[in-house]
C-alpha positions in Angstrom: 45.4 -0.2 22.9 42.8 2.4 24.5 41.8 3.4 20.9 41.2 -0.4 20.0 38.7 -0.9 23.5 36.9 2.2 22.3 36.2 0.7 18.7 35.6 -2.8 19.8 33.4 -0.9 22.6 31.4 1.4 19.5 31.4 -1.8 17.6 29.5 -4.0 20.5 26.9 -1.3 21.1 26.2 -0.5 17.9 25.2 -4.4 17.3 22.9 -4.4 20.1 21.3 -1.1 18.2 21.1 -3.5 14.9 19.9 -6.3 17.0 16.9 -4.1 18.7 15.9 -2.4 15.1 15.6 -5.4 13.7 14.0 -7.9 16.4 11.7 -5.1 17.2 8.8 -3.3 15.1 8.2 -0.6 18.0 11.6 0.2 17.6 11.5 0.8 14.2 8.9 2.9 14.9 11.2 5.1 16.9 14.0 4.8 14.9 12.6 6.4 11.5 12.3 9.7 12.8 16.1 9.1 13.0 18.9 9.4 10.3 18.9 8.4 7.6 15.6 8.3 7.4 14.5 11.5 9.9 10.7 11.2 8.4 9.1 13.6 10.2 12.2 16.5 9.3 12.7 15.7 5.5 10.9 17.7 3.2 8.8 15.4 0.9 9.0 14.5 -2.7 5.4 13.2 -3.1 2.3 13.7 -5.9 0.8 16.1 -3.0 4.0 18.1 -2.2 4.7 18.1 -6.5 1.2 19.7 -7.0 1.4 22.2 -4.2 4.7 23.4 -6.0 2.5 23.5 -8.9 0.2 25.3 -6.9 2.2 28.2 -5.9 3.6 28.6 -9.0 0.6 29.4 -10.7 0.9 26.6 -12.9 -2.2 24.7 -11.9 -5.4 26.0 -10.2 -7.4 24.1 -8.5 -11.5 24.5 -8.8 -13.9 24.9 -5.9 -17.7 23.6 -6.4 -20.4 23.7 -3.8 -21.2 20.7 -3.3 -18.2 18.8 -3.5 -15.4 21.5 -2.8 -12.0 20.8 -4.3 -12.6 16.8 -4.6 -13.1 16.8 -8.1 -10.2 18.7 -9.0 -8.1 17.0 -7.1 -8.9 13.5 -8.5 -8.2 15.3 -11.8 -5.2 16.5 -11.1 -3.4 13.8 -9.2 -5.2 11.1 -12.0 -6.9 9.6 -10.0 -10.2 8.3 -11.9 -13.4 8.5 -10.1 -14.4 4.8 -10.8 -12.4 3.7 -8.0 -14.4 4.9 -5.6 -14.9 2.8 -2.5 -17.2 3.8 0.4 -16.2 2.7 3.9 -18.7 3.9 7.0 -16.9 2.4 9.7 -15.7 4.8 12.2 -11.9 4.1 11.7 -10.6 7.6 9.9 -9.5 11.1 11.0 -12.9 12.1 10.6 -15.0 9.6 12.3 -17.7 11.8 13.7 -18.9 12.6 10.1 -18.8 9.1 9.3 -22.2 6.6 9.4 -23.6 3.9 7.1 -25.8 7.1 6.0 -22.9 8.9 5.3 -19.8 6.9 4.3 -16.1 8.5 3.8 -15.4 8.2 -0.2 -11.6 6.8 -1.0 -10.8 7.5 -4.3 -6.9 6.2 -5.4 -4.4 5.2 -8.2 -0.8 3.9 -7.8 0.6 7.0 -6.2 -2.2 9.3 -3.8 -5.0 8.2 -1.7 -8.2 10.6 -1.5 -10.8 10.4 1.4 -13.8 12.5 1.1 -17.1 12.7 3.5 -20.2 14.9 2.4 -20.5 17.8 4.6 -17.1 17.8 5.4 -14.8 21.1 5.4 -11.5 18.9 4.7 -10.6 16.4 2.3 -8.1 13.6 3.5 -4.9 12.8 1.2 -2.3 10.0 1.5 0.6 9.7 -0.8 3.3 7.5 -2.0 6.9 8.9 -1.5 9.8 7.1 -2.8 12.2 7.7 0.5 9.3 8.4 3.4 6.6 5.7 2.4 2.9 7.2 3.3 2.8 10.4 3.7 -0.4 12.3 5.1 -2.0 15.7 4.3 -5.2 17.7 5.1 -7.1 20.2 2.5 -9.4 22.8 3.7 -12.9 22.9 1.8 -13.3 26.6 1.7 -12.3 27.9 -1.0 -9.2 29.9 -1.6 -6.9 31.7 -4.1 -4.1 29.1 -3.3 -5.0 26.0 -1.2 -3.0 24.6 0.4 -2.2 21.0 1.5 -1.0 20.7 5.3 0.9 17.6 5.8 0.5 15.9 8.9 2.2 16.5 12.1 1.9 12.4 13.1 -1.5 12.0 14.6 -2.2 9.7 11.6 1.0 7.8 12.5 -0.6 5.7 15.8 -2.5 4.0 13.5 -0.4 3.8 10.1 2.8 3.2 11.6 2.4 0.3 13.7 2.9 -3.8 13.2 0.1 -3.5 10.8 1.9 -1.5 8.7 4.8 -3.6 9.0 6.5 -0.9 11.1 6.9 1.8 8.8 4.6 4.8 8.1 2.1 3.1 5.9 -1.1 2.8 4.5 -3.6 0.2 5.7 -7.0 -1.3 4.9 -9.1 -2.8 8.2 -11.9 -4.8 8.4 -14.1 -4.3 11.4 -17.7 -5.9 13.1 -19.7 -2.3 12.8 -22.6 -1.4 14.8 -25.2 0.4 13.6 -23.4 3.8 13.8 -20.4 2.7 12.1 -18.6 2.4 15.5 -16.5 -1.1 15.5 -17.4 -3.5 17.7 -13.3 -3.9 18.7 -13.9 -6.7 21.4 -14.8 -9.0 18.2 -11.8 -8.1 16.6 -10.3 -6.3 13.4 -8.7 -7.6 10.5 -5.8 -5.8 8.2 -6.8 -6.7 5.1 -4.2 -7.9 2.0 -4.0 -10.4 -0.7 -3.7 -12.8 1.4 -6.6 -11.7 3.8 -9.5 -14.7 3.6 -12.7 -13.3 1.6 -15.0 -14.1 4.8 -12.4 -11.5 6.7 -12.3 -8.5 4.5 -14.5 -5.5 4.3 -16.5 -5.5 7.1 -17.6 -1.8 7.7 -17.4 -1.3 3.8 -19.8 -1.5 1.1 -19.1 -3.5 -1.9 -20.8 -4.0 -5.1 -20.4 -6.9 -7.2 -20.9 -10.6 -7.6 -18.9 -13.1 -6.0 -20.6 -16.5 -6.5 -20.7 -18.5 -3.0 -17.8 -16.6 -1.7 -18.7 -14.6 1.4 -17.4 -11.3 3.0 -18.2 -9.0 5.5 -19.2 -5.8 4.1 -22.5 -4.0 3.3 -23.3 -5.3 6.8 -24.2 -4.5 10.5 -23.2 -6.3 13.9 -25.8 -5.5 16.2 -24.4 -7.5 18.9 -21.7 -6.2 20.6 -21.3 -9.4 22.7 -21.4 -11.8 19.5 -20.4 -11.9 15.9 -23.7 -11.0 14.3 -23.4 -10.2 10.8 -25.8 -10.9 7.6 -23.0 -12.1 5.6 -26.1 -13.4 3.3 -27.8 -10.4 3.2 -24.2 -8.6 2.3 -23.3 -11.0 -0.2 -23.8 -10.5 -4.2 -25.1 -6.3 -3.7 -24.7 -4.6 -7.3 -27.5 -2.1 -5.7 -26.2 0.2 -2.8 -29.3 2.8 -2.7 -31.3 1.1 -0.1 -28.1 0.9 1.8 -26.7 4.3 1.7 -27.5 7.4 -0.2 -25.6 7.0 -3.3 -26.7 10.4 -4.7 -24.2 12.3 -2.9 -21.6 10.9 -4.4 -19.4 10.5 -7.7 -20.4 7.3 -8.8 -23.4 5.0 -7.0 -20.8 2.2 -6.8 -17.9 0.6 -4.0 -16.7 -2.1 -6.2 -15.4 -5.6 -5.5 -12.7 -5.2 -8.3 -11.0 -2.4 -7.0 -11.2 -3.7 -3.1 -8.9 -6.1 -4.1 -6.6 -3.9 -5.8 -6.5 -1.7 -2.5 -6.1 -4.9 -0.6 -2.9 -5.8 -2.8 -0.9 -2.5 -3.3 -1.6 -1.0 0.2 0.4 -4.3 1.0 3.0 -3.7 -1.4 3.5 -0.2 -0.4 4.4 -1.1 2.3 6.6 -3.7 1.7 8.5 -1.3 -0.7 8.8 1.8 2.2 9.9 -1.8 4.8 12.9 -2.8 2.1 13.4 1.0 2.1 14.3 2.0 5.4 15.6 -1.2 6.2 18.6 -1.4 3.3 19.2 2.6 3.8 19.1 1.9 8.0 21.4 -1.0 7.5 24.0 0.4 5.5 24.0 3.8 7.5 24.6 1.6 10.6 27.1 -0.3 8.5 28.7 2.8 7.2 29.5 3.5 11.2 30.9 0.4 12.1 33.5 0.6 9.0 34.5 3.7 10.3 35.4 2.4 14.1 37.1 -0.5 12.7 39.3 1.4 9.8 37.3 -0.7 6.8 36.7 0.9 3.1 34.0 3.2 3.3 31.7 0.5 0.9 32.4 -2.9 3.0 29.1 -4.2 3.1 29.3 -7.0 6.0 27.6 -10.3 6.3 24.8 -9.3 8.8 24.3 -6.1 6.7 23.7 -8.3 3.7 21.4 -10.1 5.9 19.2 -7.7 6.9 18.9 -6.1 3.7 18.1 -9.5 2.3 15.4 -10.3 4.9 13.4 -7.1 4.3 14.0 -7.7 0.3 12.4 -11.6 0.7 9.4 -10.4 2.4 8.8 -7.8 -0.2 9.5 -10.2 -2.9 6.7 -12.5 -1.6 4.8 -9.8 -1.7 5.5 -9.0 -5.4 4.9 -12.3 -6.4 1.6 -13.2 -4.5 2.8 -15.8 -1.8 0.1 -16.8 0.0 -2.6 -15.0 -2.4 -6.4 -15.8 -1.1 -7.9 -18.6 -4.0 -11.1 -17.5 -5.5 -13.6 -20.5 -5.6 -16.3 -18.7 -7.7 -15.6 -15.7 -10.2 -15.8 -12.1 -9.5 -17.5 -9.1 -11.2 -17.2 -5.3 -10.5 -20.3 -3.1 -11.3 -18.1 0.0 -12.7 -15.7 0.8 -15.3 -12.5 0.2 -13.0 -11.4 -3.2 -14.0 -11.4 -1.9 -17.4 -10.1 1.6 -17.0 -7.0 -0.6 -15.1 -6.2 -2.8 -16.9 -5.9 -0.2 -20.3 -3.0 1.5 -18.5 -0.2 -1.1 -19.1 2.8 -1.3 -20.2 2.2 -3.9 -22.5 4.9 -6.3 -23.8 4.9 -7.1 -27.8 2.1 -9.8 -27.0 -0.1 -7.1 -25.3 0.0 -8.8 -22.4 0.6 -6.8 -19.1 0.5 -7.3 -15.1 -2.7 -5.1 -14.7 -4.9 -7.6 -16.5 -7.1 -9.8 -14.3 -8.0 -13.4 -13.8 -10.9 -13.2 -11.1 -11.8 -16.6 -11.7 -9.0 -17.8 -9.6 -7.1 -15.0 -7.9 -7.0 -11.6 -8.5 -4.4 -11.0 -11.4 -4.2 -13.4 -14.6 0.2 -12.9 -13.9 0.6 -12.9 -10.4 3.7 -10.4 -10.1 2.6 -6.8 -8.9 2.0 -3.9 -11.3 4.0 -1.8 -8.5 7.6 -3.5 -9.7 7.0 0.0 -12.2 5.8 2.3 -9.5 8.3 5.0 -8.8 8.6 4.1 -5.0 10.0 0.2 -6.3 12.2 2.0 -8.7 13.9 4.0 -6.1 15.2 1.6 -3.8 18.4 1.2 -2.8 20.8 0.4 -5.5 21.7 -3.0 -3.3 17.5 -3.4 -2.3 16.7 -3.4 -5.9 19.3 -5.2 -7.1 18.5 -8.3 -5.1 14.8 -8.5 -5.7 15.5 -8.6 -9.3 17.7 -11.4 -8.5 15.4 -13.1 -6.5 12.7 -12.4 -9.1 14.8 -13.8 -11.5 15.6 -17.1 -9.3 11.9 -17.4 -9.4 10.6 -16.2 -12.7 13.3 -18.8 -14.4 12.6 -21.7 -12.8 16.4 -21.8 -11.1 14.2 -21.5 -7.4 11.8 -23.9 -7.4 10.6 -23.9 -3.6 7.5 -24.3 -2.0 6.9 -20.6 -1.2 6.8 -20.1 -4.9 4.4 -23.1 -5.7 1.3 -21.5 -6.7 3.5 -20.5 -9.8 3.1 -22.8 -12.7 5.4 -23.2 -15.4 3.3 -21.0 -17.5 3.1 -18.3 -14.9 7.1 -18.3 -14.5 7.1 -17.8 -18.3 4.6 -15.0 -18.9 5.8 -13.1 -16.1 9.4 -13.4 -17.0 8.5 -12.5 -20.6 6.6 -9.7 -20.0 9.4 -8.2 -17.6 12.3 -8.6 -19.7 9.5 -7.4 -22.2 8.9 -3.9 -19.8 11.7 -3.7 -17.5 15.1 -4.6 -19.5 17.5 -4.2 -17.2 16.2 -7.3 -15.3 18.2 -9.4 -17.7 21.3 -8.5 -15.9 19.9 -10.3 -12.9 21.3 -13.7 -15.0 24.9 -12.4 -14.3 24.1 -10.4 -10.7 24.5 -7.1 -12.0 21.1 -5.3 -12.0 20.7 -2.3 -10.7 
């Protein structure tokens, strides 16, 4: 009898744990330095950590220039293709005291790593994607050595990219500020985190962005000089394919911050973290599941009903995500001034149509089949065996017409079908979602 109060007594306090993690995003934040996620103690699997390995091995060296330090060779080696350069002078980064409209911090990215880079500056700024830890964070020194090395961060980036905004998990995140002249935001007007969902007339402010955008407004390549009042030149911001009398383009890779891939960033920083939230949350619930089986004497792999739950919650949000809920309508079409749209959309996979989620619409939303080109990242493909499997069902609920709800109405018949066809096309194993047995 004593042993039965203890479990029933494990078993209540345990479910006040579950009920706190998941009500609670500032719990979550505590909780993922503990098992079994324990982010800060786990070594990481990540593009940076994988190259440094390289690194040290001899296998790759990296090259140091004068002007530019080891930016270049990084890009290179990480793939990450100049032409998605974005310049961002808002004061809102590690390195804020370098950063002005004169001098704007470069972000250079692909699917996996993040770049920053400042002129002048004696440290380049890397974020990466890791399958199990979600945004990672490392420092490189720009003076030059045999063997540079990437120091990963010790969680000073963390108060800003682990919060709600990030949905609770250590993540990556795009903001959209009122900017003084200096850079410095104006916070008493507000910020904006900025996703596919994210309003045109609420993103980029304290960016630059060229392209054309038709009667569409957004903040960016503009200054607040109020600090009591909202204040910007959205008119004078609007429709810049030109940034040299803004900022001195020469000092950079490419003279361009393009609208294109600002909306890319917008989506997948999103997405990210919707894959590391489905993450923790399936391992966190089946760890605290794994416990409560062992107080009460059930099989090791009972999964209960408010496990199920929970892992299902975290898998519908990310699932909305995938599938552009909510996406931001364009009204007028939109043109980048570099090669990124281009250069993106060539990397595929294709299915036997040549048809492939990184092509774009622009006309009306971002991407001509609204499902994310992430479903192929790595991160997505190393979920949780029960995470994964469930948002290919719920893909496949969608995608086939068997879920017709209103969350999924911006999906036309035609959409459903080209999306599902180019999956089953790229991704076989979703066809096992018909019968519940993906993996």
């Amino acid at each position: 009898m004593f042993r039965f109060l203890l479990r029933v007594a494990a078993l209540v306090a345990f479910q006040c744990v579950i009920f706190l993690a998941g009500s609670s995003e500032l719990f979550a934040q505590l909780e993922f330095d503990n098992a079994p996620i324990s982010y800060s103690s786990s070594a990481a699997n990540d593009p940076v950590n994988r190259l440094q390995g390289k690194i040290d091995q001899g296998k790759v060296q990296l090259q140091h220039t004068s002007d530019r330090g080891y930016l270049e060779s990084v890009l290179d080696s990480f793939g990450v293709s100049q032409a998605s350069q974005l310049l961002v002078f808002s004061k809102t980064s590690l390195q804020f005291r370098r950063i002005s409209p004169r001098t704007p911090r470069a972000l250079y990215f692909n699917d996996h790593v993040y770049v920053g880079w400042i002129p002048g500056s004696d440290t380049l700024e890397i974020s990466a994607v890791d399958p199990q830890l979600g945004a990672t964070f490392y420092t490189l020194s720009q003076y030059e050595s045999k063997k540079p090395r990437f120091v990963r961060d010790q969680g000073n980036c963390l108060s800003c990219h682990a919060s709600g905004r990030t949905h609770g998990v250590p993540g990556h995140l795009v903001r959209s500020v009122y900017p003084d002249s200096n850079g410095l935001p104006h916070f008493g007007l507000g910020t904006f985190r900025t996703s596919h969902s994210s309003p045109l007339k609420k993103r980029w402010g304290g960016w630059f962005v060229t392209g054309t955008h038709g009667k569409q407004r957004h903040m960016g390549n503009a200054i607040n000089a109020d600090r009591d009042r909202v204040s910007l030149d959205m008119e004078g911001g609007a429709n810049v394919t030109d940034l040299s009398k803004l900022t001195r383009v020469e000092r950079y890779l490419t003279p361009h911050s393009d609208i294109v891939a600002l909306m890319v960033l917008d989506h997948q920083t999103d997405m990210h973290n919707y894959i590391a939230y489905a993450n923790y949350q399936t391992r966190i619930a089946l760890h605290h599941g794994a416990i409560i089986n062992r107080a009460l004497d059930r099989p090791e792999d009972y999964i209960s009903e408010s496990t199920l739950r929970r892992i299902y919650n975290a898998v519908e949000k990310l699932v909305k995500c995938l599938l552009f809920v909510d996406e931001t309508k364009l009204t007028d079409p939109v043109k980048g001034t570099s090669t990124f749209q281009t250069e993106f959309a060539k990397r595929g996979p294709f299915d036997k149509q040549e048809r492939s989620l990184r092509q774009f619409d622009l006309k009306r939303r971002l991407f001509r089949y609204p499902c994310s080109f992430l479903i192929y990242s790595e991160a997505f493909q190393s979920l949780p065996v029960a995470a994964k499997k469930r948002v290919y069902r719920r893909v496949w609920e969608v995608v086939s017409g068997e879920d017709q709800s209103e969350a999924f109405s911006h999906l036309s018949e035609q959409d459903r079908d080209a999306i599902r066809e180019i999956l089953l096309s790229t991704i076989p194993s979703l066809a096992d979602a018909r019968s519940g047995n993906s993996e």
